[in-house]
C-alpha positions in Angstrom: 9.0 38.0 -14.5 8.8 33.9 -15.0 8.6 32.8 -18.5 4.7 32.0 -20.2 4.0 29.6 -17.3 2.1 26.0 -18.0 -1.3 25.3 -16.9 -2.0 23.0 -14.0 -4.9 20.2 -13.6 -3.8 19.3 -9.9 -6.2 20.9 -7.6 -5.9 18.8 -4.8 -8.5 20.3 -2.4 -10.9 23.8 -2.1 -11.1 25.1 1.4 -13.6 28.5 2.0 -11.7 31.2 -0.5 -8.9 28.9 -1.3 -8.0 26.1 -3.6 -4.7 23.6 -3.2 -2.7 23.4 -6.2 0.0 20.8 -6.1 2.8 22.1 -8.6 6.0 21.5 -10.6 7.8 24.7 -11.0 8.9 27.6 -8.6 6.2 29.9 -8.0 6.4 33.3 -6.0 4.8 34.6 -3.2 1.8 36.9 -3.8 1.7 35.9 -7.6 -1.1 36.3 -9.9 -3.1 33.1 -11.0 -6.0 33.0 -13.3 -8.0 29.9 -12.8 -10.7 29.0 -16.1 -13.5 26.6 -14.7 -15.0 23.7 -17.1 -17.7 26.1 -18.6 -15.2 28.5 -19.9 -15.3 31.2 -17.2 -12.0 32.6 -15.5 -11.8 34.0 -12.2 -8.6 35.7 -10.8 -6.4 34.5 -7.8 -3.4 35.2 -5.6 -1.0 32.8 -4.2 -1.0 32.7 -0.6 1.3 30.2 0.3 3.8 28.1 -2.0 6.2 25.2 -0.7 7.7 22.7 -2.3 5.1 20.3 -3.5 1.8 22.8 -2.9 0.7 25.7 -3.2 -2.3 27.9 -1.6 -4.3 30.1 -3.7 -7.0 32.7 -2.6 -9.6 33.2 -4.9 -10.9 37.1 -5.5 -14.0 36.2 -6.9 -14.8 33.2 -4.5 -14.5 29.5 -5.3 -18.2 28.6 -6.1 -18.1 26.5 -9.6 -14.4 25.3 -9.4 -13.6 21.9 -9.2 -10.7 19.5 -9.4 -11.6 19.7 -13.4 -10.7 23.5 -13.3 -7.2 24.9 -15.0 -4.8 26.8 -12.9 -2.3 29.1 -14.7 0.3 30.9 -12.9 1.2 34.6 -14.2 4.6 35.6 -12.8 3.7 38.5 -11.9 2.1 40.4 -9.0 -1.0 42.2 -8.9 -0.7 45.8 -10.0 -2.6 48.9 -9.5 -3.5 51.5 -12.6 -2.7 54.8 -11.3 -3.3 58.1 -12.8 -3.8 61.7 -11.7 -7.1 61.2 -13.1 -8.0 59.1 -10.2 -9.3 62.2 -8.3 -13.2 62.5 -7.7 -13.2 58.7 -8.4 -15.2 56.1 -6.7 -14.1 52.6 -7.1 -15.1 49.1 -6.0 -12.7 47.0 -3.3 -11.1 45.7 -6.4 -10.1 48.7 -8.5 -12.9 48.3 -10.4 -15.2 52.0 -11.5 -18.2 52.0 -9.3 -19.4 55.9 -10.6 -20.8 55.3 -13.7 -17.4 56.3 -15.3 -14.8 54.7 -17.4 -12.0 52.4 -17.1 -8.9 54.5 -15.6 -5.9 54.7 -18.1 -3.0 54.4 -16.3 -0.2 56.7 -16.6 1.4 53.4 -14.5 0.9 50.1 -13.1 1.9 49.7 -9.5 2.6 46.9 -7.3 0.2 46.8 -4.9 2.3 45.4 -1.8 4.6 48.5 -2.0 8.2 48.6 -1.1 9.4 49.8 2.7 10.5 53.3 3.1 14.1 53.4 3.4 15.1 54.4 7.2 17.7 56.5 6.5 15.1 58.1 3.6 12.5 58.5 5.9 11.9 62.1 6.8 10.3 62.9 10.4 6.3 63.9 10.2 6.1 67.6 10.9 3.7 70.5 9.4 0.2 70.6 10.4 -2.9 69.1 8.8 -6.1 71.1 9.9 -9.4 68.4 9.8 -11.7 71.2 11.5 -12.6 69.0 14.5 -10.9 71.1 17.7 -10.3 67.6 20.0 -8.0 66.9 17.4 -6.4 69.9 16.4 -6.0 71.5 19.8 -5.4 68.6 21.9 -3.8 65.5 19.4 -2.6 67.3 16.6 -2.4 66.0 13.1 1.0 66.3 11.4 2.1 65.4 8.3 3.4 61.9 7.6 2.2 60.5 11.0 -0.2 57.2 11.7 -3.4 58.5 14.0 -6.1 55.8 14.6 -9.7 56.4 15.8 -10.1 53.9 18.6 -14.4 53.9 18.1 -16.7 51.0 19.4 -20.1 49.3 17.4 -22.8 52.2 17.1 -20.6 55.0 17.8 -20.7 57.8 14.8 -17.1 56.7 13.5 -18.2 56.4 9.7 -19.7 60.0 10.5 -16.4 61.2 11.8 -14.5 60.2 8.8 -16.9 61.8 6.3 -16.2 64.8 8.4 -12.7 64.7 8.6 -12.6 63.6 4.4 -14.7 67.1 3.8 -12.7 69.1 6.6 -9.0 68.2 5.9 -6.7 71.0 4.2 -3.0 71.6 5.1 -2.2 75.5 5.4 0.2 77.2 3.0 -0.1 78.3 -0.4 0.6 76.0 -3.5 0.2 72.8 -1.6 -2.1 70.7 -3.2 -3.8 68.1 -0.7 -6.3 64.7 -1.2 -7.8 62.2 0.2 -7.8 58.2 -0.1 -10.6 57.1 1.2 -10.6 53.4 1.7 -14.2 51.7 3.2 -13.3 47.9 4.3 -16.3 45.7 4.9 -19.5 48.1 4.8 -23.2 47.6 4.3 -25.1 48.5 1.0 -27.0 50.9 3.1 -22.9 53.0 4.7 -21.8 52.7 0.8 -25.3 54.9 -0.4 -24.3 57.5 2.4 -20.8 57.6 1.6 -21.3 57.8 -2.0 -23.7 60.7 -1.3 -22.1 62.5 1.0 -19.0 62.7 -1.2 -20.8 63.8 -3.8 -23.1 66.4 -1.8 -20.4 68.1 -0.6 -17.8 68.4 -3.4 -15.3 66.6 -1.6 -15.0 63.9 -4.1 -13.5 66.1 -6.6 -9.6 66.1 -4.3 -10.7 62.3 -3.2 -10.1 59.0 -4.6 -13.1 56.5 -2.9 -12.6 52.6 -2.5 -16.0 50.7 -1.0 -15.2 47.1 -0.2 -18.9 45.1 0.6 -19.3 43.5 3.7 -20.4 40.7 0.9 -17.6 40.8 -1.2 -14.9 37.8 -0.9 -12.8 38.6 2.3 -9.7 38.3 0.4 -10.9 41.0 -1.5 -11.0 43.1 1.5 -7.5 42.1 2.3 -6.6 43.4 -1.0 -8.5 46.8 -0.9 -6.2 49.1 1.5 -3.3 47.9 -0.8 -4.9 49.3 -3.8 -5.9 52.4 -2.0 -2.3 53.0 -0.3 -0.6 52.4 -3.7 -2.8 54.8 -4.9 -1.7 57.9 -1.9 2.0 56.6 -2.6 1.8 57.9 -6.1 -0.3 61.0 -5.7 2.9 61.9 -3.0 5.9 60.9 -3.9 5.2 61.1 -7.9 2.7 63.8 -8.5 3.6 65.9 -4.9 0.7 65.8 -3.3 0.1 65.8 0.2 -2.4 62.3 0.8 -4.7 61.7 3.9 -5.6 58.5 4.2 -8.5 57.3 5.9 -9.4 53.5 6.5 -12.7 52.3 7.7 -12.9 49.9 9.5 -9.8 48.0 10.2 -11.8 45.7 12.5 -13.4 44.2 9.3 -10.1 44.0 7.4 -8.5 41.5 10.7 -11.9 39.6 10.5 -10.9 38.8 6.7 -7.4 37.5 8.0 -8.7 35.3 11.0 -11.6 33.9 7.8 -8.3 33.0 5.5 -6.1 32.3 8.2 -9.0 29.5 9.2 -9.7 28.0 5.8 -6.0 27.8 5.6 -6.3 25.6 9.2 -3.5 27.9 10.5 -3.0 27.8 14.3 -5.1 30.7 15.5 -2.6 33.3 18.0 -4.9 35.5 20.6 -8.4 35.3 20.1 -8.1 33.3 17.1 -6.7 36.0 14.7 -3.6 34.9 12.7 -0.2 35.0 14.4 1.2 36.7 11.7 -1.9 39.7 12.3 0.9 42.6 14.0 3.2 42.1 11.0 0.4 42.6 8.6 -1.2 45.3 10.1 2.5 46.7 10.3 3.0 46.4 6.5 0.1 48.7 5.7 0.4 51.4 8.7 4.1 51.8 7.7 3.2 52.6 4.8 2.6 56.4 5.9 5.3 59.1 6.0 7.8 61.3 4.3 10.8 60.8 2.4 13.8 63.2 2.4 13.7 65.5 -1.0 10.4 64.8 -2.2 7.7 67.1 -1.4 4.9 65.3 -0.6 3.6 62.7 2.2 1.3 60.0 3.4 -0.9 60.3 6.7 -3.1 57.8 7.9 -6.6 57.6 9.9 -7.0 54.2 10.6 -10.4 54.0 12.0 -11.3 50.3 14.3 -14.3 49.5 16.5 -12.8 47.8 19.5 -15.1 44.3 19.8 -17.2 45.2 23.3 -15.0 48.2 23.7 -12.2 46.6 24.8 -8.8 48.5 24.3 -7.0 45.7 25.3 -8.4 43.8 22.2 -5.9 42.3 20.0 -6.3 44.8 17.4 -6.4 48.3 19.3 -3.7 47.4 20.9 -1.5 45.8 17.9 -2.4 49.1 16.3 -1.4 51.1 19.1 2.3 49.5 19.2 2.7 50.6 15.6 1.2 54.2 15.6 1.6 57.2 17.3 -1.2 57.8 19.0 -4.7 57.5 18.7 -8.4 59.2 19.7 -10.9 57.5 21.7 -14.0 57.9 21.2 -16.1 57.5 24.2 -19.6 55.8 24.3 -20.9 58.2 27.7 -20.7 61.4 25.3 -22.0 59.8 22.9 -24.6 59.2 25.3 -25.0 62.5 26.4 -25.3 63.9 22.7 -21.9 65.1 22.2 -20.9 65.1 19.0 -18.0 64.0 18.1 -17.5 61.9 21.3 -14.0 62.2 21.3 -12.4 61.3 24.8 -9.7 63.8 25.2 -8.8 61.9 28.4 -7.4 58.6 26.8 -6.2 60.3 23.7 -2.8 61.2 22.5 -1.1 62.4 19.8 3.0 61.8 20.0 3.7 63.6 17.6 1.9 66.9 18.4 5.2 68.6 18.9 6.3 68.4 15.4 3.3 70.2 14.0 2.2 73.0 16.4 4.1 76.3 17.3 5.1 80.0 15.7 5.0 79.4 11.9 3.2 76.1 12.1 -0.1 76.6 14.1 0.1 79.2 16.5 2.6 80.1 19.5 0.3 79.7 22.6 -0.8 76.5 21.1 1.1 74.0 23.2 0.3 75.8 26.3 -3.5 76.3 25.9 -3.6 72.2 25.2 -1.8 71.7 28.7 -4.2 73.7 30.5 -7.3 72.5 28.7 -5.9 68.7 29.8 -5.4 69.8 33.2 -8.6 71.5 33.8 -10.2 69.0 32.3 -8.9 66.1 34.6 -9.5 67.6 37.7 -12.9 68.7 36.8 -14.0 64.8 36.0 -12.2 64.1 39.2 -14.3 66.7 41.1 -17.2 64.8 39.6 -16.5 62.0 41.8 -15.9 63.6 44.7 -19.3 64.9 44.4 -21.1 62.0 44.0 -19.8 61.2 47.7 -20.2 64.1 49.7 -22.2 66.5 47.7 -21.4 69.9 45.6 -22.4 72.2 48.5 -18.9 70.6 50.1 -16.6 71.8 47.2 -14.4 75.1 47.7 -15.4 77.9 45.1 -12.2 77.3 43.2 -13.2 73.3 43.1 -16.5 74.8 42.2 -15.1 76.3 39.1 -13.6 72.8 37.7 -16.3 71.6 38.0 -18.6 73.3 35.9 -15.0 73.7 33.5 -15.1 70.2 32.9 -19.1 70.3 32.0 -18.8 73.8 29.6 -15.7 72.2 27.8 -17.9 69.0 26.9 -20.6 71.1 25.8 -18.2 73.9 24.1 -15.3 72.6 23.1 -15.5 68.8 22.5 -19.5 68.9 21.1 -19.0 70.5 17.4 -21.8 70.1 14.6 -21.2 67.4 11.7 -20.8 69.8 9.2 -18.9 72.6 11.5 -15.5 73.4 10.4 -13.1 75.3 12.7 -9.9 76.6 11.9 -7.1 76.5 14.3 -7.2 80.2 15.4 -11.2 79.7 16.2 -10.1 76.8 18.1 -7.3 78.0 20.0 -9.9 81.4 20.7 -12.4 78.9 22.1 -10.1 77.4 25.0 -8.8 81.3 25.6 -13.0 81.8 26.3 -13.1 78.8 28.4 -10.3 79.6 30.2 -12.4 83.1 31.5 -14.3 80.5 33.5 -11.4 79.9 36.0 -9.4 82.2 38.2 -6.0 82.8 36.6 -4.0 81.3 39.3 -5.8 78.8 38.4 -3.9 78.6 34.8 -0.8 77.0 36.4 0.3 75.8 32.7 0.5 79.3 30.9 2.6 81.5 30.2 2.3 84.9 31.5 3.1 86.4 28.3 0.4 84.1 26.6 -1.9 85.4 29.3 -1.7 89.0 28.5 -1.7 88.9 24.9 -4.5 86.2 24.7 -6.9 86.7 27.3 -9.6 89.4 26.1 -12.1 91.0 28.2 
């Protein structure tokens, strides 16, 4: 830590959420700054950018009322997070700050916020299922442990709806394993906080959850400080108290939005489609910040959840975030137009690292087989459906026939589930067993035999 530093009078220039400092002594990247305007009041800052002769603050609280009069003190330090065990069934603002009516959190310790890399050789591989309830995901793109699985959603598909689900749902199986949720909300409406605050509170799930709700009016740095807070947080609960952490982030389209608004009052020059350059690194630095480390008995696993601007997965941000994860579920807008809830797109989907958490002892033995045959039903079904449109159903073999209507009674069975249904594993593997009665067994080219006798019930 720097010694007491001075206090500066050389704002040069205030640009959007930042103000210029011109300055005399070394000052470190990410610092703290408190800045005390000419009628007394402070307001908090973080250095952006420091060179030799300047350096670039960003203002939490916004810079209305400062001006070249203001005083600029530099903390040498970085911001830090109070962390506590108490933190559970908490609901806090984008900054840390207690918006439930309750007090101050004591901190059994300060954090940094910015986190340190897991070691490589540390780093243990994600394995062990995590069960959210929601069978497109646990029978076809399995959850595991430590692993980084995105929700791909576009504007005015239920996504917010879909996390509170998966918030309430998610439970790891095994006995003495305690499990919770950061939930970190990143540019919302007044109107998404009410029902997120409700719905945690409605349904108990707040009491194994910490909450952070970052305003679609709050400062945009402060939305590029909330999923720091929020990740310090799950890092603690795991690798200090034990805990197994889900971490769900909604929406990461609003937290790049904040980056391309600094990155232009900084008059930066803008990479693909005007968002920062630097935007794959960033997002990198926070998704990398999920996993397991050899010897300690919890783990971090992440739901990133983005709306692809006009659905586009080629988008700069869906596709920066599918370099870095492993994985992710579509959600598709022609369910969602047809009424199935959740409208999650089996088709596009994928979960890499499926392998490490299904199975004997870890889900259930026919797993991996039922998902194979549930894809490849699935696909030829939608394919029939093209081929109909051409030259008619009454033209379609009675096996063709079959995929067909498999394609249409796993849509309305399988994939549409209601908002506060909650199916195990076993009542999800069951379901694709009673789908599978639909179709002629040669037709279940990706079975096992032995799966087929001990699994398919009259």
């Amino acid at each position: 830590m720097a010694e007491v530093s001075k206090e500066y009078k050389t704002i040069t220039e205030i640009a959007g959420p930042l103000v210029f400092v011109e300055k005399t002594e070394p000052i470190g990247y990410r610092e703290l700054v408190s800045v005390r305007l000419s009628d007394g009041t402070m307001k908090r800052g973080q250095v952006l950018d420091t060179s030799d002769d300047m350096v670039v603050v960003q203002i939490f609280e916004g810079t209305t009322g400062i001006d070249r009069d203001a005083t600029v003190r530099f903390l040498g330090e970085t911001m830090k997070m109070p962390v506590s065990k108490d933190m559970l069934g908490r609901i806090l603002s984008g900054s840390g700050q207690p918006l439930d009516g309750g007090p101050e959190i004591t901190p059994e310790k300060k954090l940094d916020i910015n986190g340190a890399a897991i070691n490589p050789w540390a780093r243990d591989n994600p394995s062990d299922f995590i069960q959210t309830g929601i069978s497109t995901i646990d029978g076809m793109n399995t959850l595991v442990r430590g692993q980084k699985l995105p929700i791909f959603s576009g504007s005015g598909l239920p996504h917010n709806e879909l996390a509170l689900q998966i918030a309430r749902q998610a439970k790891v199986r095994g006995t003495g394993e305690e499990f919770a949720v950061v939930f970190i909300a990143m540019g919302i409406t007044n109107e998404e906080k009410q029902m997120f605050m409700k719905e945690f509170e409605r349904t108990g799930a707040l009491k194994n959850a910490v909450v952070f709700l970052n305003l679609a009016d709050d400062p945009a740095v402060e939305r590029i400080v909330t999923p720091r807070l929020g990740l310090t947080t799950a890092e603690y609960l795991a690798f200090e108290l034990g805990m197994h952490v889900l971490v769900i982030m909604t929406d990461v389209t609003n937290y790049c939005e904040a980056l391309r608004q600094v990155g232009a009052a900084r008059e930066e020059v803008p990479g693909r489609r005007g968002y920062p350059g630097y935007m794959y690194t960033d997002l990198a630095e926070l998704y990398e910040r999920a996993g397991r480390i050899k010897g300690k008995k919890g783990s971090v696993t992440q739901i990133p959840i983005l709306s692809m601007p006009g659905d586009d997965i080629t988008h700069p941000i869906p596709d920066l975030s599918g370099y870095i994860t492993e994985g992710q579920i579509v959600m598709s807008r022609e369910l969602h137009r047809n009424g199935i809830y959740p409208p999650v797109n089996v088709s596009s989907s994928l979960s890499r690292l499926m392998g490490g958490g299904t199975g004997e002892g870890k889900t259930r033995d026919d797993h991996k087989n039922v998902s194979d045959q549930l894809y490849a039903a699935y696909a030829e079904g939608k394919d029939l459906r093209g081929l109909v449109a051409i030259v008619g159903k009454e033209s379609l073999s009675a096996k063709d026939q079959k995929l067909l209507d498999f394609a249409d009674v796993f849509e309305d069975k399988f994939v549409r589930q209601g908002a506060d249904e909650d199916r195990s594993i076993e009542e999800t593997l069951d379901l694709g067993w009673e789908l599978f009665k639909t179709l002629d067994q040669d037709q279940l080219t990706r079975i096992s035999r032995k799966y087929i006798e001990k699994y398919m019930k009259a």
